[in-house]
Backbone as numpy.savetxt, mean C-alpha at the origin, in Angstrom:
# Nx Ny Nz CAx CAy CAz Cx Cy Cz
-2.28 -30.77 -11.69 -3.13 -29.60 -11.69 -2.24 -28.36 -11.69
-2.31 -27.58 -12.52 -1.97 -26.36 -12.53 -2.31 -24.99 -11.39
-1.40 -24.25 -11.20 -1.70 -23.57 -10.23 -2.64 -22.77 -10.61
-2.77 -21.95 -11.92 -4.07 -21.84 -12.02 -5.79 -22.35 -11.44
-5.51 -23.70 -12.15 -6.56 -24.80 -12.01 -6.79 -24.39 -10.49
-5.79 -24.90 -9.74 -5.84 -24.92 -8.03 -6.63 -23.72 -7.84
-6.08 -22.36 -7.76 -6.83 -21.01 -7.49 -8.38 -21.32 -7.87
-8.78 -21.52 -9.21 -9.82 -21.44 -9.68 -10.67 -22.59 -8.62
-9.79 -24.07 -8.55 -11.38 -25.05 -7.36 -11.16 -24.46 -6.09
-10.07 -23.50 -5.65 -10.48 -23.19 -4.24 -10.99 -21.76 -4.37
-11.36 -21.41 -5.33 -12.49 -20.00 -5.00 -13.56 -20.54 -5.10
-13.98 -21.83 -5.64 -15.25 -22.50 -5.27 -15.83 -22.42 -4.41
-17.28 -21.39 -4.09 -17.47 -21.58 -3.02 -17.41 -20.68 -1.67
-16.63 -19.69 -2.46 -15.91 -18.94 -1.23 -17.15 -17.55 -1.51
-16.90 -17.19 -0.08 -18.00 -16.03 -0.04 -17.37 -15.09 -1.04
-19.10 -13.91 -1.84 -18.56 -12.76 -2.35 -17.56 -12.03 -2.09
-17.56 -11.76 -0.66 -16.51 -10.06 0.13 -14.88 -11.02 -0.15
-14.65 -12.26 0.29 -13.59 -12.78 -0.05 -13.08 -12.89 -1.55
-14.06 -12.94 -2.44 -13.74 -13.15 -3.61 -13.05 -11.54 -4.18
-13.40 -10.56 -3.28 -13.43 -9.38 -4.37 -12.50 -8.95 -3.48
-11.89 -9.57 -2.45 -10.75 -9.05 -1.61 -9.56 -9.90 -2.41
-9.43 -10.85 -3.09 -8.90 -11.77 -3.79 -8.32 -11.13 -5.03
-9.53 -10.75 -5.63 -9.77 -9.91 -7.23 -8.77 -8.96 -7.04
-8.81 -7.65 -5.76 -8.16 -6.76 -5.86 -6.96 -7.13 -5.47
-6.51 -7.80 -4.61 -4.77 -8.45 -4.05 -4.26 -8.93 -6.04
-5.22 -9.45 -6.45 -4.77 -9.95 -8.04 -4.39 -8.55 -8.50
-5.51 -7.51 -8.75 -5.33 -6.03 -9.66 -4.15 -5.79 -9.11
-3.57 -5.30 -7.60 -2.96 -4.37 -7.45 -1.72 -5.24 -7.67
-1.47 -6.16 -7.35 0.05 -7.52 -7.96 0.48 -6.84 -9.42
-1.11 -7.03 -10.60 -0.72 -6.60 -11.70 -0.18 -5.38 -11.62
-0.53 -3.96 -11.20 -0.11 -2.85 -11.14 1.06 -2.96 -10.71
1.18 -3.47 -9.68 2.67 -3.19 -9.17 3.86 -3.67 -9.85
3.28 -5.19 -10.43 4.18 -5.62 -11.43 4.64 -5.12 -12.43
3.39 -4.25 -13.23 3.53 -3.19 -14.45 4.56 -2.20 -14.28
3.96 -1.41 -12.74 5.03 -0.61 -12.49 6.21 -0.51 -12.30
6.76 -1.45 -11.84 7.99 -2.19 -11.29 8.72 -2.29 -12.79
8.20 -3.04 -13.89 8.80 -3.11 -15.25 9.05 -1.98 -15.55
8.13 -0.77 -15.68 7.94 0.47 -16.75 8.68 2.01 -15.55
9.12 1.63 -14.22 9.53 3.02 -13.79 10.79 2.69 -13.46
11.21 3.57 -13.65 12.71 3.93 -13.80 13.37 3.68 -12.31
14.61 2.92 -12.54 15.09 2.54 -10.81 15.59 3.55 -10.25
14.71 4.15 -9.17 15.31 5.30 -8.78 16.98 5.16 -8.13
17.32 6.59 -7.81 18.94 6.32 -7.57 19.15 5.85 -5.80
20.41 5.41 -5.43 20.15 4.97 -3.85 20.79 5.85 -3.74
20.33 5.70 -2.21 21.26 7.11 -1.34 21.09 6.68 0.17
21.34 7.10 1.28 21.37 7.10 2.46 19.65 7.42 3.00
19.69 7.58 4.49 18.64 7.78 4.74 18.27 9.48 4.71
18.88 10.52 4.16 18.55 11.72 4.00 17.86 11.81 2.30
17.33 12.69 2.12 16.87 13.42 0.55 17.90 13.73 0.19
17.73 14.31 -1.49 18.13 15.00 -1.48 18.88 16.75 -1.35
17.88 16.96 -0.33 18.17 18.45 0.76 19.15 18.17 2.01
19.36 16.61 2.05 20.42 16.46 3.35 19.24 16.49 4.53
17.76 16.07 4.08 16.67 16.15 5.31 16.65 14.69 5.71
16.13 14.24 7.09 15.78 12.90 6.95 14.36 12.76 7.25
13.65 11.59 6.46 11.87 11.23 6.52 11.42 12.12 7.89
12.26 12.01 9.09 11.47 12.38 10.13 11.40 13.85 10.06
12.51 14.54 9.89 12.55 15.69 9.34 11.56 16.64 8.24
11.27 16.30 7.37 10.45 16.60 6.59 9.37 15.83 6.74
8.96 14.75 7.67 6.95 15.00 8.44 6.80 16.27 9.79
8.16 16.63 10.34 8.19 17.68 10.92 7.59 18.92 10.48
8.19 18.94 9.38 8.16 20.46 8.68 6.71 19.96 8.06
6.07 18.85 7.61 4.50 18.97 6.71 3.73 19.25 7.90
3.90 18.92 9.62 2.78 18.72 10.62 2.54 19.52 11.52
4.24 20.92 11.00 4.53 21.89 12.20 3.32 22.83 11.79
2.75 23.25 11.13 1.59 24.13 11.07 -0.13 23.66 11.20
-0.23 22.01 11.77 -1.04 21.54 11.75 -1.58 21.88 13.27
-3.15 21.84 13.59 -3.37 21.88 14.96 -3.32 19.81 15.32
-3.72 20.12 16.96 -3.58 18.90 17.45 -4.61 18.21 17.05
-6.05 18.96 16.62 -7.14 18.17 16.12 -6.60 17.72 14.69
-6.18 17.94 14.00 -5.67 17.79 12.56 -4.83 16.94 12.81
-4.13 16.50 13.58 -3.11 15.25 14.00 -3.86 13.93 14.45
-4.48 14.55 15.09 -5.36 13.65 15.89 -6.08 12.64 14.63
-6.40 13.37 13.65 -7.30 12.68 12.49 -5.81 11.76 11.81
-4.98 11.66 11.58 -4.33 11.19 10.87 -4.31 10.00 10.94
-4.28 9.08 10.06 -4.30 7.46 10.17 -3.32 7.37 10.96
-3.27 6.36 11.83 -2.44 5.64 12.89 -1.88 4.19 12.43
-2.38 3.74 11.18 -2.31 2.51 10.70 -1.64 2.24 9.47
-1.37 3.96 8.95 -0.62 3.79 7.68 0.03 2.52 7.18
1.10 1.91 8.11 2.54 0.99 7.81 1.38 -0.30 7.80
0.24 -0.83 8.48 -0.35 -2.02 8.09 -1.43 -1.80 7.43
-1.71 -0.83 6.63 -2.97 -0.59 5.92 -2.62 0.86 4.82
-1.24 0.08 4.40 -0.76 1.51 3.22 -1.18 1.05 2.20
-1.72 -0.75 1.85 -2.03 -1.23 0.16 -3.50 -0.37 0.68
-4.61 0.20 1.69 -5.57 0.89 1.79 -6.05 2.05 1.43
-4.44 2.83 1.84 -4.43 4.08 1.48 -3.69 4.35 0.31
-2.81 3.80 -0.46 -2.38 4.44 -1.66 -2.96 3.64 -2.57
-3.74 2.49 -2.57 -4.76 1.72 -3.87 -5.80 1.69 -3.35
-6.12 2.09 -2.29 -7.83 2.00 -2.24 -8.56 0.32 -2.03
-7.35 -0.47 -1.91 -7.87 -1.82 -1.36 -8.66 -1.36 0.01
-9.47 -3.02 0.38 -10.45 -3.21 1.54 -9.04 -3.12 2.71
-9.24 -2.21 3.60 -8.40 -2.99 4.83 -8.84 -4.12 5.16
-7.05 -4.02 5.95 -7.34 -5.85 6.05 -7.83 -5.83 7.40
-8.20 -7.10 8.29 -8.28 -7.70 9.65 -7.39 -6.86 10.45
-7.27 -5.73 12.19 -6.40 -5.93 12.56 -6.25 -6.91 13.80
C-alpha cells in the first residue's frame, strides 16, 4: 500500500473539523514547500540586524509607545500558535 493509499483509508471516517484541520496542515506544507523552492536564501548573520539591534531590542522600540491595555491584548501564544497567526490555520489543542 502506498502512502498515499494509507492517508486516504485512514481519513475514512474521520470527523469533518479533523478532516479540514488535515486539508489545511496539507495547504500550508504545499506553501511552505513552494516557498522554500522560489525565495531567495536569505544571508546569515549573528543574532543582531542589520542596524547592530537584537530581536529583543527592536520589540522594545515597536511596544515602547504602546499602553499597558494594548500589551495586555497581545497574543501570549505566538511561539505555539504562529502556523495560526501568520496562515490563518485552526489553533491547535493547548
Amino acid at each position: 500500500m502506498t502512502t498515499k493509499e494509507q492517508l486516504i483509508a485512514e481519513l475514512e471516517g474521520v470527523p469533518e473539523e479533523f478532516m479540514q484541520q488535515v486539508l489545511q496542515f496539507v495547504l500550508t506544507r504545499k506553501e511552505q514547500a513552494y516557498t522554500a523552492q522560489t525565495a531567495p536564501i536569505p544571508p546569515t548573520s549573528n543574532s543582531a540586524n542589520d542596524n547592530g539591534k537584537t530581536l529583543w531590542e527592536i520589540a522594545e522600540e515597536i511596544t515602547r509607545d504602546m499602553t499597558p491595555e494594548e500589551i495586555a491584548q497581545l497574543p501570549t501564544d505566538g511561539a505555539e500558535q504562529h502556523d495560526h497567526y501568520i496562515y490563518g490555520t485552526p489553533k491547535r489543542p493547548t
